[in-house]
Residue, then its C-alpha position, 0 to 999 in steps of 0.5 A: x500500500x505505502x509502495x502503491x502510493x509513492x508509486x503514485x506521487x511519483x507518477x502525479x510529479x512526473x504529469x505534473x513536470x510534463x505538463x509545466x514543461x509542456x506549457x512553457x514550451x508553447x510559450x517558447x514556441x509562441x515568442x519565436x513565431x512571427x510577429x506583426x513588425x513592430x515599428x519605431x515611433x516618435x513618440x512614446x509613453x510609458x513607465x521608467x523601469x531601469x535609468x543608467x546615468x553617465x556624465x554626458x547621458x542617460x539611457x532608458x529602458x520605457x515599459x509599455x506595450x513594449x519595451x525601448x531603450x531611450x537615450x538622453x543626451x544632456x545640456x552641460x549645465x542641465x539638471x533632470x530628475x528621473x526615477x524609476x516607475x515615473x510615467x514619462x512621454x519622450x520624443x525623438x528619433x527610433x530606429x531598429x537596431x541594424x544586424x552587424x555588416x561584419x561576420x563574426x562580430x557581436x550582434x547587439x541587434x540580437x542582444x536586445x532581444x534577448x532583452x525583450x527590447x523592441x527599438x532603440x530611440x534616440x530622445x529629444x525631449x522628456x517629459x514626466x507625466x506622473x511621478x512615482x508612487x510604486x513601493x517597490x519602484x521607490x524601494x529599488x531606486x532607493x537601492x540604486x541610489x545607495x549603490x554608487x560603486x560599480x562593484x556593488x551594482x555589479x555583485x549585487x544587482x547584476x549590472x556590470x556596464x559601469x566597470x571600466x571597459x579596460x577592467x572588463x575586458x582584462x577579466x573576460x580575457x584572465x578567464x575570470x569574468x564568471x565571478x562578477x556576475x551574480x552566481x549561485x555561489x552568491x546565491x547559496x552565501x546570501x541565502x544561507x546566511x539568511x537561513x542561518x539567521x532565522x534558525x537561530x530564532x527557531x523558525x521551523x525549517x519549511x517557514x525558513x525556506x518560504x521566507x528565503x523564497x519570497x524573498x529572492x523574488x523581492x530580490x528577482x524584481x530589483x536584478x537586471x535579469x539575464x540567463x545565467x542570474x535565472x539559472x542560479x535562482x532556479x536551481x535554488x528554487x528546485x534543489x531546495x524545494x525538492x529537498x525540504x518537501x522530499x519530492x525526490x525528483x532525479x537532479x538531471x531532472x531538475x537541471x532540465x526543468x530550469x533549462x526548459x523554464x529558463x527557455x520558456x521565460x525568454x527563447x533567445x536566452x540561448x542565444x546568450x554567451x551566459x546561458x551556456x556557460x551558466x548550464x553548462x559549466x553548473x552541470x559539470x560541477x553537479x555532477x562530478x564535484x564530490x560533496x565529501x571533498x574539501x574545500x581546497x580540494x572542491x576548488x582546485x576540482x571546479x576550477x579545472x572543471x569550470x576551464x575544460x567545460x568552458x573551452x568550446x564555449x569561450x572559443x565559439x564565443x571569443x575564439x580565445x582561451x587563457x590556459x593560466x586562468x585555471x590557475x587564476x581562479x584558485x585566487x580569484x574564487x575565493x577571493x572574490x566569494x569569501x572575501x568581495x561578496x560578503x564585504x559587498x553585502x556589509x558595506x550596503x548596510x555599513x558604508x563606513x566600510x567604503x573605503x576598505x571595500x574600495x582597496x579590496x577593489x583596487x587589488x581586484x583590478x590591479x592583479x587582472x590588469x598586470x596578469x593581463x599583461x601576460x601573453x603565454x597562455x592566450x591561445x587563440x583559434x579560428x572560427x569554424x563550424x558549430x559541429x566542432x565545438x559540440x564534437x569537442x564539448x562532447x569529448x571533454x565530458x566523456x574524458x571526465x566520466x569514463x577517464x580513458x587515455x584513448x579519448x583524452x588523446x583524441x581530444x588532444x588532437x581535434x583541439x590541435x588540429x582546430x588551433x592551426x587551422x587558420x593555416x590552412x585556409x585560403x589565402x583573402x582581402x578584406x575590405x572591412x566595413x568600418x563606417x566612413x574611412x578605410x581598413x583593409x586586412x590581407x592574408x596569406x600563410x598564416x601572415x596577415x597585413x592590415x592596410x588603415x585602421x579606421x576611426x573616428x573623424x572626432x578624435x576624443x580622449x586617448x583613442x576611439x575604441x569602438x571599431x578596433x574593440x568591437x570589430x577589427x579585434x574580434x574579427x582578427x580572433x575569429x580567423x585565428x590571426x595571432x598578430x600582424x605582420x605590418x599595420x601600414x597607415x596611408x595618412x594621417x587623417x583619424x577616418x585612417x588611423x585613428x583606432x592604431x592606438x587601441x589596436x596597438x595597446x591589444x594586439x600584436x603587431x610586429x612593423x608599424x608603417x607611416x606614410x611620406x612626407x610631413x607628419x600630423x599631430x597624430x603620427x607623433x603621437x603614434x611615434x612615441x609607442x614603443x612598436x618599431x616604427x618605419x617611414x614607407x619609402x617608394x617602392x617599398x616591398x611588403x611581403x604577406x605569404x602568397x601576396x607582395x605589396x609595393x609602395x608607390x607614391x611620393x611626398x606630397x605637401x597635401x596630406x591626402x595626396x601623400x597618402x601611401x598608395x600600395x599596389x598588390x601583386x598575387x599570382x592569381x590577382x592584381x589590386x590598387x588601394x589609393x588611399x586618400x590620394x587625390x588626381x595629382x598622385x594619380x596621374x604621378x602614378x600613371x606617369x611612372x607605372x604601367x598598371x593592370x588591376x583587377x581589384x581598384x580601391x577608390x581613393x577617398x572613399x568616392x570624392x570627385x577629387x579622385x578617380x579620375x577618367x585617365x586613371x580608370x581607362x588607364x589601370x582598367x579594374x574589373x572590380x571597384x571597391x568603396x570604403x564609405x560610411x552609411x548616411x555619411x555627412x560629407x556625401x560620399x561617394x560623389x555622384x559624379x565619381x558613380x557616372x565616371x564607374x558606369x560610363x567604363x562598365x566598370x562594376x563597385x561595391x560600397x561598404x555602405x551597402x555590402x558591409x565587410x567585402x571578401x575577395x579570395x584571389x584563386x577563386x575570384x570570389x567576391x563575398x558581401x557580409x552585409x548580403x550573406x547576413 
């Protein structure tokens, strides 16, 4: 009869997680089908629910039918006060976010929707309608106003973008950026001591874990809620429920469940670098980390765990892995869990411990910056299909379960095989999409060359870092090039030159290249990095592998018309990349070489002051390539220029319109990211 009946509450539970798991599937299912488009309004109203300020801006997340992020550019002098939960009308210009024009860079189009978040607009005018009187909007806000330290935001909220970009970026590459967002480990510290806290007034312990549960969906509400922060709760949520009313549900079970309820909640949660290494790192542990083992023990096992299970996951991601950061996080975990995290939770209540919490910080950040330093270790690998990481994750957990030699030798060498890789595939130009100025990235046996790195025509602060940060380096990693041969910089204008800095602060480069003549105030600047720094002579050759290049103009007075122009001999493909030069240092050119190109890169990004008709009729080009910027303010490409193209037959593509463009010279293939994406 008790046989009959634990049968039949089993079989109750197994209907009762199908069921749930059914229902959430038709909710996932459900948010992935088409949608009527929803389209950027000028207008919108609705209610604050998250404000991040900086000096200059504010930025919005504006709740009502949907959710937009609005960002607020502020007057100098201008004061405005918003808090969460005040209804307010914004007026100004929104766009949907665009898919990124390069291959293999971060999509912020898709990060959004893993936000929920419909549009983007940029406001002109706030207005507060009605102010707030939602309790809990005033508990979260006063929260937010106590927190003013980035780390405290971070470890308790779940809200990292205000650490230092540089910081970061140090711990996504020591392999330690896991530790600074809320984790379970966080979780189960604050939710035990809270447990142990109401023992001690001998609650029973059902009333205990009901109050922890309320509790850590007050705590829900007032996250920037992400993958991997639901994982941690679930999993509390699950583990402890099934524990505490003995529903004796298998632990593969429960992890399945959270994983099925983490995608009903929100399906492109799987889309999430955090989802993956949340479930699949947490897994890992639960499953081979031994409750009897010792703290140091359990350490030094989660952290060769967290690193093995974590490689195909950082490689898909990152295209890099840092083979120290095994050792790393022996110092960090308990550092950052035993030591950070609690200090965190008492400097809340007691800010008087502000400063000791700041100094704990500042060794935080100090090591990762100095250990970043460190280039032994960082391995970096080319991007390949998504059946290899898979064959490769696969592999690592069948070592770790059946331990056998044969498979940790295979594993070996499909990782070995995945490393030099890059080797191995076809020799390409890049034109890459970097807005309006030039990039132009070659490769050939494992060489690489990089002809201009982009950047910004306003040069603020030490240097620009979106493009070399967000596009140029990860597209660099996601083809396995480990550094460059030459960076060769036509000119001195910033749309050229102006991300080298950032470029040469975080990746290698063996020769920096200026061009002749007089030097801009940023070629000094860059005079003074400590690279070895060359001036392009005339007819300087560039080897590359397969590709030679030859410097062919001479110094001008006019800057643009000092640009270097490079000429590329390849057995199969001929190019000419005209820089800036204008018609003087074409006709030069034409007077002093006798050229046939099958690729032609338009001096100028279009400007009627190149590409002149002798030059056209002259080298002949098969193919025209414009670097150009969309929507950009000085007009490129001048119409004018487009009529001297057609009146040769001669075709083009612009980066405006085809984003990052590939040519592979054996083949003649020309691809367009913007198109393939």
């Amino acid at each position: 009869m008790i046989v009959s009946m634990k049968k039949s509450k089993t079989k109750l539970q197994s209907k009762l997680i199908l069921f749930a798991l059914l229902l959430l599937i038709i909710h996932g299912i459900e948010q992935l089908l088409p949608k009527e488009k929803i389209l950027p309004k000028k207008q919108v109203i609705g209610t604050i629910t998250s404000i991040k300020k900086s000096s200059n801006k504010i930025t919005l997340i504006i709740s009502n039918k949907e959710k937009i992020q609005g960002t607020y550019y502020l007057d100098p002098k201008e004061k405005i006060n918003l808090q969460l939960g005040d209804k307010v009308e914004v007026i100004g210009e929104g766009k949907i976010p665009k898919k990124p024009t390069t291959k293999n860079i971060f999509d912020y189009s898709q990060y959004l929707k893993s936000k929920k978040i419909s549009y983007l607009i940029e406001i002109d005018k706030i207005k507060v309608i009605k102010k707030n009187k939602n309790i809990l909007y005033k508990i979260k806000q006063k929260i937010n106003n106590q927190l003013t330290n980035p780390y405290m935001q971070s470890f308790l909220l779940g809200d990292n973008s205000n650490i230092k970009e540089e910081v970061k970026t140090s711990y996504q590459e020591n392999g330690i950026s896991h530790l600074f967002a809320i984790s379970g480990m966080q979780f189960y510290l604050l939710a035990n001591t809270i447990l142990k806290a109401l023992k001690r007034l001998n609650i029973k312990e059902k009333t205990r874990y009901k109050f922890i549960f309320i509790f850590l969906l007050f705590y829900l509400f007032l996250l920037n809620l992400t993958a991997s922060i639901l994982r941690s709760i679930l999993f509390f949520f699950l583990f402890s429920m099934n524990k505490i009313w003995k529903l004796k549900i298998k632990k593969g079970y429960l992890i399945f469940l959270a994983i099925i309820i983490t995608i009903g909640i929100n399906p492109y949660y799987v889309l999430e670098v955090g989802f993956w290494y949340s479930f699949g790192i947490s897994i890992g542990l639960l499953y081979f980390i031994k409750e009897e083992d010792s703290y140091w023990k359990s350490l030094w096992k989660s952290s060769l765990l967290s690193f093995f299970l974590s490689i195909p996951i950082s490689l898909y991601y990152f295209y890099q892995i840092n083979i120290f950061s095994i050792f790393y996080n022996m110092f960090y975990i308990p550092y950052v869990n035993l030591i950070v995290f609690p200090m965190t939770i008492l400097t809340f209540f007691i800010p008087i411990f502000l400063p000791i919490y700041e100094l704990l910080i500042i060794v935080l950040e100090d090591t990762s910056l100095f250990l970043n330093k460190i280039t032994i270790g960082k391995l970096i690998f080319k991007k390949v299909i998504f059946l290899v990481y898979v064959i490769e994750f696969i592999l690592i957990i069948l070592y770790l379960k059946k331990k056998k030699k044969i498979i940790m030798y295979f594993t070996i060498v499909v990782f070995c095989f995945h490393y030099i890789s890059f080797y191995f595939q076809k020799d390409f130009i890049k034109v890459i999409d970097v807005g309006e100025g030039d990039s132009i990235l070659i490769y050939s046996k494992g060489e690489a060359g990089l002809i201009d790195t982009g950047g910004k025509v306003s040069f603020i602060g030490e240097y620009s870092s979106s493009i070399t940060k967000y596009t140029t380096i990860p597209l660099l990693k996601s083809l396995g090039i480990k550094k460059i041969k030459y960076a060769l910089l036509t000119h001195g204008d910033m749309d050229h030159m102006a991300e080298i800095f950032y470029l040469n602060n975080h990746f290698p480069i063996k020769e920096l290249v200026l061009n002749l003549g007089e030097n801009k105030e940023i070629e000094k600047k860059l005079l003074k990095e400590k690279n070895k720094i060359t001036i392009s002579t005339q007819e300087r050759e560039f080897q590359i592998g397969n590709f030679t290049l030859y410097q062919l103009n001479k110094a001008w007075k006019d800057e643009n018309n000092s640009s270097s122009i490079y000429y590329l001999y390849h057995e199969n493909l001929n190019a000419l990349f005209m820089g800036d030069a204008g018609i003087d240092a074409e006709n030069y050119i034409l007077n002093h070489y006798n050229l046939k190109v099958d690729i032609l890169k338009l001096g100028h990004h279009g400007s009627k002051t190149s590409t002149s008709n002798s030059l056209l009729e002259k080298v002949k080009p098969k193919l025209a390539i414009i670097s150009v910027g969309e929507d950009n303010r000085y007009h490129h490409p001048d119409p004018e220029v487009i009529d001297r193209l057609t009146n040769h037959n001669i075709p083009y593509l612009m980066t405006q319109t085809s984003g990052t463009i590939t040519i592979f010279p054996k083949t003649k293939e020309v691809i367009e990211d913007k198109k393939e994406g």
